[in-house]
N, C-alpha and C positions, 0 to 999 in steps of 0.2 A: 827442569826439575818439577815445577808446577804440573805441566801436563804431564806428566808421569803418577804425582799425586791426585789429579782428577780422573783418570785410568783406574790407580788403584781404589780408591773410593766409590766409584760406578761399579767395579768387579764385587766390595763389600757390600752395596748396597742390593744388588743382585742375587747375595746369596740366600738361598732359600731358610726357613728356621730349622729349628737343630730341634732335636728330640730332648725332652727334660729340661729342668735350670739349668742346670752347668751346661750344656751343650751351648744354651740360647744364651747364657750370659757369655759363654767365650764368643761366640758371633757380636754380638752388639758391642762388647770390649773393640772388639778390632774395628768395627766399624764408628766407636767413638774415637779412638788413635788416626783414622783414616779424614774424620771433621778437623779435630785437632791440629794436625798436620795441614789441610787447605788452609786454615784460620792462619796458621804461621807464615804460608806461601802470599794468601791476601796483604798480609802488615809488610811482610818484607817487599810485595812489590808496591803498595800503595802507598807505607812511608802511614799506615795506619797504626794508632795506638790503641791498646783495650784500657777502659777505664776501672 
């Protein structure tokens, strides 16, 4: 699952800006879900806590 979440995350990060706010804020939304999600994949497999 990790490497699936590092895939999709690389694919967000890649994507080009969107025209207007709402455009660029739904890109940067998904691309913060897409941080969010590694952050989750790191603790579960490193057994890391956030403080």
């Amino acid at each position: 699952m990790a490497p699936a979440g590092v895939g999709e995350a690389r694919c967000r990060l890649d994507e080009i800006e969107r025209a207007g706010l709402t455009g660029e804020f739904e890109r940067v939304k998904r691309l913060a879900r897409s941080v969010v999600a590694l952050c989750g994949h790191h603790q579960n497999l490193t057994g890391a806590r956030s403080s």
